[in-house]
VMD Tcl script that builds the backbone (N, CA, C; Angstrom):
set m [mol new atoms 204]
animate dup $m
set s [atomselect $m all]
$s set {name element resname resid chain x y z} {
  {N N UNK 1 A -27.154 -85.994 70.284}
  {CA C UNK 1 A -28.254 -85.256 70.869}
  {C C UNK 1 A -29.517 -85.596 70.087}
  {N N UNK 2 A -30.796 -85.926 70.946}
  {CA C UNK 2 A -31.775 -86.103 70.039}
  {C C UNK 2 A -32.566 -84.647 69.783}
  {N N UNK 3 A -33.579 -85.375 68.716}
  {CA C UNK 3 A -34.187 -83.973 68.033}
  {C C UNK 3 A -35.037 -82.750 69.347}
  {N N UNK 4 A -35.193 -84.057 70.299}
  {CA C UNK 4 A -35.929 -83.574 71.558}
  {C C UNK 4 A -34.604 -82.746 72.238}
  {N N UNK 5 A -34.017 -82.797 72.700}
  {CA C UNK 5 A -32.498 -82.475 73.284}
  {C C UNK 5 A -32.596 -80.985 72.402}
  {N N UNK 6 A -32.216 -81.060 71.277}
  {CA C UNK 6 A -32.016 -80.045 70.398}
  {C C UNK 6 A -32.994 -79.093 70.681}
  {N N UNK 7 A -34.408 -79.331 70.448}
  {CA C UNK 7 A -35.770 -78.600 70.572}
  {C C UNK 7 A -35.250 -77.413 72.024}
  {N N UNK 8 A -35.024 -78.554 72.770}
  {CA C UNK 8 A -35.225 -77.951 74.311}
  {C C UNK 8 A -33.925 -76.761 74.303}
  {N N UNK 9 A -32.833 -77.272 73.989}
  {CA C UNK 9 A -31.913 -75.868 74.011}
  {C C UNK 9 A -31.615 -74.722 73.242}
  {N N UNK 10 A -32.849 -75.341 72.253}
  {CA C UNK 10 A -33.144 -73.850 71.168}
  {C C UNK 10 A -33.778 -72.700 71.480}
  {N N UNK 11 A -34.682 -73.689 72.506}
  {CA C UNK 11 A -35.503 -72.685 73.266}
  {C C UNK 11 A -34.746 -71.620 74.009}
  {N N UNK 12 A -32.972 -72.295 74.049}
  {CA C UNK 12 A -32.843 -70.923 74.739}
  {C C UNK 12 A -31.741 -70.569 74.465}
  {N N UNK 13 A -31.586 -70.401 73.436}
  {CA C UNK 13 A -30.681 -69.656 72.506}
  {C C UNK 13 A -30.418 -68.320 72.486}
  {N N UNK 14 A -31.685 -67.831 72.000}
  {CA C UNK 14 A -31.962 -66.171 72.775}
  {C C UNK 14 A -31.501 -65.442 73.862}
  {N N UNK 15 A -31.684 -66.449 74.651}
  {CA C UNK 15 A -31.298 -66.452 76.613}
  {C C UNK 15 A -29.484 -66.509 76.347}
  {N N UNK 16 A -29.314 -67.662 75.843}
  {CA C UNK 16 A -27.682 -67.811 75.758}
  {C C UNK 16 A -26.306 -66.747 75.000}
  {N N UNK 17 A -27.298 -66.370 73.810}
  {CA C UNK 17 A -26.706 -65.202 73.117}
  {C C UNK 17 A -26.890 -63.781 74.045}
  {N N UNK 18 A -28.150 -63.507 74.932}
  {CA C UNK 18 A -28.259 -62.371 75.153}
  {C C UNK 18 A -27.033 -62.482 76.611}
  {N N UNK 19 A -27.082 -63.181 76.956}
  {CA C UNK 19 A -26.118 -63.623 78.452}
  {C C UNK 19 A -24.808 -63.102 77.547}
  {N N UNK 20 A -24.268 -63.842 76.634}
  {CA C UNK 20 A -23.135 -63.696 76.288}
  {C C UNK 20 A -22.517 -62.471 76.062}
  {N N UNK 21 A -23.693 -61.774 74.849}
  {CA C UNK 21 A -23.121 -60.637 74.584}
  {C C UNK 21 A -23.293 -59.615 75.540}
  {N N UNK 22 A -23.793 -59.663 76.736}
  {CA C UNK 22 A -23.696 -59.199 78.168}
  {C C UNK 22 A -22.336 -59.350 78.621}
  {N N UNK 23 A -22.000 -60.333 78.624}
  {CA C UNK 23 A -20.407 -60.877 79.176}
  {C C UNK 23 A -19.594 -59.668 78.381}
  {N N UNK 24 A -19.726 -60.153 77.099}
  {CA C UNK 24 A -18.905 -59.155 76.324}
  {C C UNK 24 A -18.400 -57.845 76.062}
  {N N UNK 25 A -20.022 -57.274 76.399}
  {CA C UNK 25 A -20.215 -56.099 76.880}
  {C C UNK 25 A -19.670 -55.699 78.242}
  {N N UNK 26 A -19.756 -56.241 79.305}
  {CA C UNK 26 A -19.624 -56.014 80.384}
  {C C UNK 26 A -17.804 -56.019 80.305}
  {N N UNK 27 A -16.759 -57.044 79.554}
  {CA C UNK 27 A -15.755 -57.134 79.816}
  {C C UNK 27 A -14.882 -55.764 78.993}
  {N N UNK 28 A -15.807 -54.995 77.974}
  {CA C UNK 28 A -15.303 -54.559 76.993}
  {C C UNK 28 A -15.528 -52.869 77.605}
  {N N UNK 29 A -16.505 -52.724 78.567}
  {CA C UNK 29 A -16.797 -51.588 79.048}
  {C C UNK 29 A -15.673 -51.385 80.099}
  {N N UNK 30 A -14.991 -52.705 81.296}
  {CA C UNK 30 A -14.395 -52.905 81.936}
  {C C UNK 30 A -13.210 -52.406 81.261}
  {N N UNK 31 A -12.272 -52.809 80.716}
  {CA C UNK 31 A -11.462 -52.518 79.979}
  {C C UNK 31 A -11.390 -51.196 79.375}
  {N N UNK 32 A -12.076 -51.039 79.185}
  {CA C UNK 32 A -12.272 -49.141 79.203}
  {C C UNK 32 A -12.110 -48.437 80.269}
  {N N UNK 33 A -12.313 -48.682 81.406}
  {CA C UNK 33 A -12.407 -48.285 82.278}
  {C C UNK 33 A -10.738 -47.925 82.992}
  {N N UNK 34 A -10.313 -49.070 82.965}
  {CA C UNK 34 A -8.413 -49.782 82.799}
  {C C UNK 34 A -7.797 -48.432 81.719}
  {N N UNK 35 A -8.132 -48.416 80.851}
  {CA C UNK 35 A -7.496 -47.699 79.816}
  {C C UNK 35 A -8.366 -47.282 78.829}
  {N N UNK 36 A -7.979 -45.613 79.434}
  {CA C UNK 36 A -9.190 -44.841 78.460}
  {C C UNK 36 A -9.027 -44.709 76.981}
  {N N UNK 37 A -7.607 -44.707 76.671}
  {CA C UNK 37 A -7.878 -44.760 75.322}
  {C C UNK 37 A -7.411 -46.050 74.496}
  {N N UNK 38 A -8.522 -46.636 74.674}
  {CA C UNK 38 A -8.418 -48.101 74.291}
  {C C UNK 38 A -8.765 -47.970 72.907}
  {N N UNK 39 A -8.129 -49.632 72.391}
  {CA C UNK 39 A -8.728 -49.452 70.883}
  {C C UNK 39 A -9.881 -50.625 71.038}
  {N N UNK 40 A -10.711 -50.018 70.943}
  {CA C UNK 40 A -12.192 -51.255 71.347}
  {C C UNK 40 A -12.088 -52.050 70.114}
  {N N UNK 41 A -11.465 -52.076 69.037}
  {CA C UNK 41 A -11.643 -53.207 67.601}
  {C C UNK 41 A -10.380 -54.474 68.183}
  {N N UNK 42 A -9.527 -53.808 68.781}
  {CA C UNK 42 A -8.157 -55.017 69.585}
  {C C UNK 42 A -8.492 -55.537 70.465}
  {N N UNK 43 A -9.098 -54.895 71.716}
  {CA C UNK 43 A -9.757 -55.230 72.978}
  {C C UNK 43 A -11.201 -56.011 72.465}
  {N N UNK 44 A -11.882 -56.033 71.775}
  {CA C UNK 44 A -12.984 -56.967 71.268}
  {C C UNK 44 A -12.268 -58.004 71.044}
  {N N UNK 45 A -11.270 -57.971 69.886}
  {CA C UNK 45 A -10.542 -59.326 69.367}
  {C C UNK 45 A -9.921 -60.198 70.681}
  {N N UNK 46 A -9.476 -59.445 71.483}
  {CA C UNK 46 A -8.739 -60.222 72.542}
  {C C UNK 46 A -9.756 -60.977 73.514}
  {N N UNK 47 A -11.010 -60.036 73.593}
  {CA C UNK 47 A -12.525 -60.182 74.446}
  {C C UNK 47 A -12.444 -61.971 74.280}
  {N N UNK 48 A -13.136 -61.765 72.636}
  {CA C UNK 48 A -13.754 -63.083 72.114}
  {C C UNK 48 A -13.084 -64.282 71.749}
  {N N UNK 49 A -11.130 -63.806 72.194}
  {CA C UNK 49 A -10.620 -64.903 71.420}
  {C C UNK 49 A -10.624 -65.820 72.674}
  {N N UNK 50 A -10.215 -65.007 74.399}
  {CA C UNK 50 A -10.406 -65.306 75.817}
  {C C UNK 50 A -12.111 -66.262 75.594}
  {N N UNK 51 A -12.951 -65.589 75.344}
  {CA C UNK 51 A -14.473 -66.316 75.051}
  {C C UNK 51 A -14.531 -67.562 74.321}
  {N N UNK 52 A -13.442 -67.966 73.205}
  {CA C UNK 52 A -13.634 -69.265 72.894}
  {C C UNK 52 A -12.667 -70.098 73.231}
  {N N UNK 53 A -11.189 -69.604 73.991}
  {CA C UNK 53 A -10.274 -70.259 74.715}
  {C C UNK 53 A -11.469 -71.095 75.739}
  {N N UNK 54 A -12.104 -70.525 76.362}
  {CA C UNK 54 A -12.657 -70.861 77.588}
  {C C UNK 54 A -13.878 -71.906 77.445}
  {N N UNK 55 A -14.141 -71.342 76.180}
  {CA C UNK 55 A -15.518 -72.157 75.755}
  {C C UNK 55 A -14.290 -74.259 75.684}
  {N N UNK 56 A -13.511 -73.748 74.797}
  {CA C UNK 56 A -12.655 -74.974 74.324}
  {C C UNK 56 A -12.480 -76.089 75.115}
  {N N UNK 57 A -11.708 -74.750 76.478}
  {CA C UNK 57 A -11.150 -75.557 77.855}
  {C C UNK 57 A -12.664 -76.159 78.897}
  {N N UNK 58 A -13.798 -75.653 78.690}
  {CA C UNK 58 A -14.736 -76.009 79.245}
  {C C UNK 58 A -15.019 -77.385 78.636}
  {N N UNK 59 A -15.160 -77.815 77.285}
  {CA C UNK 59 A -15.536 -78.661 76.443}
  {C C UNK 59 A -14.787 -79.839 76.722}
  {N N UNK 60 A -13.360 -79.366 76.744}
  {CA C UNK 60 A -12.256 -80.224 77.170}
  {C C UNK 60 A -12.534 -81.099 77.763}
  {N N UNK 61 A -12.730 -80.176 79.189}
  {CA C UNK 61 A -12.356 -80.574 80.970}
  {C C UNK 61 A -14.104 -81.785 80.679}
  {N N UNK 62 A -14.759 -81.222 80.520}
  {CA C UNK 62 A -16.213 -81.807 80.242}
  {C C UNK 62 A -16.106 -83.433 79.933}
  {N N UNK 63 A -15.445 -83.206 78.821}
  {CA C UNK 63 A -15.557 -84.409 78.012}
  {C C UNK 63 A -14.185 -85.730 78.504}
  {N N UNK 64 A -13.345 -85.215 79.327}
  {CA C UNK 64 A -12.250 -85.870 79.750}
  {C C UNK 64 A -13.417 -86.264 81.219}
  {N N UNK 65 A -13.881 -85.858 81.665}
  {CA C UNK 65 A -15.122 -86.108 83.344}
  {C C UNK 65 A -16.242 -87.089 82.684}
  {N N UNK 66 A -16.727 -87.170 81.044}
  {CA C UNK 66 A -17.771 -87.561 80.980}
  {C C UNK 66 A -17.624 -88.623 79.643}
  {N N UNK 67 A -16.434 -89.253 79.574}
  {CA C UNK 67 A -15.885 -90.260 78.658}
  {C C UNK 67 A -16.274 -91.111 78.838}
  {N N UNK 68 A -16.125 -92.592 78.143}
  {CA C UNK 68 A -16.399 -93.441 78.921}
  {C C UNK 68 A -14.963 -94.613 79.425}
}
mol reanalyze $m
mol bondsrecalc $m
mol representation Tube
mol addrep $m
C-alpha cells in the first residue's frame, strides 16, 4: 500500500471503528434480547471472536480472487 493508499483510509478510520462498534453493539443488545440473563463479558467474547473469524475468512476469500 502506498503512503497515498494509507493517507486515504485513515481518513476513515473513525467511520470504520464507529460502524464496527455499532455492529457490536447492535449484536450484543440482540443477544440480550434471546436471553435475559446473559453474561455480557461471554457474549462479548463470543461477539468479537465471530468479528475476527469473519474478518479472516473475508481476507482469505479476497486474496485467493485477487492472487496472481
Amino acid at each position: 500500500m502506498t503512503d497515498v493508499q494509507k493517507l486515504e483510509i485513515d481518513r476513515y478510520r473513525s467511520e470504520i471503528t464507529d460502524n464496527v462498534q455499532k455492529l457490536v453493539d447492535k449484536y450484543l443488545q440482540i443477544s440480550g434480547w434471546d436471553i435475559p440473563e446473559i453474561d455480557e463479558k461471554k457474549t462479548m467474547g463470543y461477539i468479537l471472536q465471530v468479528f475476527r473469524e469473519t474478518l479472516d475468512g473475508i481476507e482469505k476469500d479476497w486474496k485467493a480472487h485477487n492472487s496472481p
